[in-house]
C-alpha positions in Angstrom: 20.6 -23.8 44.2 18.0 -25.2 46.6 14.9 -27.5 45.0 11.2 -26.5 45.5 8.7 -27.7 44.1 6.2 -25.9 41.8 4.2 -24.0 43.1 0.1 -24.0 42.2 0.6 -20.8 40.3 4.0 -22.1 38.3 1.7 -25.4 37.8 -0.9 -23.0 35.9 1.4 -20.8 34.1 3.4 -24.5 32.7 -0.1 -26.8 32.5 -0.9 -25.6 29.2 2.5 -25.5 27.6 2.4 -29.3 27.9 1.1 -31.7 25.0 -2.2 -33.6 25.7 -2.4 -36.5 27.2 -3.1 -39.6 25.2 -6.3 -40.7 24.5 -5.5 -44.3 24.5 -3.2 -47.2 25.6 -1.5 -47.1 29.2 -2.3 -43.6 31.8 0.8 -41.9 32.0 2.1 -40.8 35.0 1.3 -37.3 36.4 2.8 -34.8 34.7 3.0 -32.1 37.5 4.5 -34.6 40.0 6.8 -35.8 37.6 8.4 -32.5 36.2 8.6 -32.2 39.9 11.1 -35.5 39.6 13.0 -34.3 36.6 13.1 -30.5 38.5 14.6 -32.6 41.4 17.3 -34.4 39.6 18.5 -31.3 36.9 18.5 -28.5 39.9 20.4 -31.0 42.9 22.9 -32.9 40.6 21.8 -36.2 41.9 21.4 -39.5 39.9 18.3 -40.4 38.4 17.9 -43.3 40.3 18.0 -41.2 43.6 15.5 -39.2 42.6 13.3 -39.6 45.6 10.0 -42.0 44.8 7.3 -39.5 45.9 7.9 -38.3 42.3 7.2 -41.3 40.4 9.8 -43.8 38.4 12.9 -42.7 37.7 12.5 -43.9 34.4 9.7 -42.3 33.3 10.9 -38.6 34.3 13.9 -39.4 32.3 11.9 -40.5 29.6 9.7 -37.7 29.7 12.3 -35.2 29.8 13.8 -37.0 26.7 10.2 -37.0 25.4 9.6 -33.3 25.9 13.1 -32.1 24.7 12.3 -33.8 21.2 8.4 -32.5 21.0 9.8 -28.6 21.5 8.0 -28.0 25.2 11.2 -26.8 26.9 11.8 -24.0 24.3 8.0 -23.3 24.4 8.6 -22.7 28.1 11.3 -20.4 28.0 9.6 -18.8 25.3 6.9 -18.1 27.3 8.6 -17.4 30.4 10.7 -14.8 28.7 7.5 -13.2 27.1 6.0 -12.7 30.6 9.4 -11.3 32.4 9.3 -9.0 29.2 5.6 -8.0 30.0 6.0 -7.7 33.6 9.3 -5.0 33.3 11.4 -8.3 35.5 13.8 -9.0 31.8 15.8 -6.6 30.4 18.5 -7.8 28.1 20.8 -5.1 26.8 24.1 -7.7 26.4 24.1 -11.1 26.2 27.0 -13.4 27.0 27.7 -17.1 27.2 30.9 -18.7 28.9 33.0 -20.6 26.8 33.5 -22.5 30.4 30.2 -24.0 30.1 30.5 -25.3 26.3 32.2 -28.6 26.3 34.9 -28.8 23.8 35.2 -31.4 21.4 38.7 -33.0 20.8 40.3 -32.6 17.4 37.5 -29.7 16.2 38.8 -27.8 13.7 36.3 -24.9 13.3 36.2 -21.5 15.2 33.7 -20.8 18.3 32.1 -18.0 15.8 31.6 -20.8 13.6 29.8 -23.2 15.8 27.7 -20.7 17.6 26.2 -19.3 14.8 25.3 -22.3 12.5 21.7 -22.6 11.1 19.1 -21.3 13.6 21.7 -20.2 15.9 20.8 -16.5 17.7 22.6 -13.9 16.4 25.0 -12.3 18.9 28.1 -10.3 18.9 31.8 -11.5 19.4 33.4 -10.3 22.2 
């Protein structure tokens, strides 16, 4: 997959799904410029220190990402982005399927897949 950066109409659509910016103590760093940075690093595979410096520190797009995670805004956005594709006719989702290749497995479990995957808040789906 092949990095762009946002674009001014993604930047709209995402601006308001982000918490507020402080009030007080130290300015934090841009926030477009570094999701742009934390984009950067999740969609090429590289390192966080090579993400390149004309998105900010390293450190603080890995911190914000950690930041963001815990706060909610990356479900908020997928939430939102599915609403739209929903509204616009671009999602339809008649079956749903997630590769067991992609789930890493832990050594010595001793529950089933069925188990795990539908544990407290888990989406409901169907075994196949």
């Amino acid at each position: 997959m092949e990095f762009r950066e946002l674009s001014d109409e993604q930047w709209e659509f995402i601006r308001p799904l982000l918490p507020p910016k402080a009030g007080t103590g130290r300015p934090t760093a841009d926030d477009r410029r570094t999701l742009n940075g934390i984009l950067y690093v999740l969609i090429t595979g590289c390192r966080w220190m090579d993400m390149p410096q004309e998105y900010g520190s390293y450190k603080a797009a890995w911190r914000r990402l950690k930041v963001w995670q815990e706060q909610g805004v990356w479900g908020g956005l997928l939430q939102s982005l599915s609403e739209l594709g929903y509204r616009e006719g671009k999602v339809e989702l008649e079956r749903v399927a997630v590769a067991a290749s992609t789930v890493e497995a832990r050594k010595g479990w001793r529950g089933s897949a069925w188990t795990a995957s539908h544990g407290a808040g888990a989406a409901r789906c169907m075994p196949w």
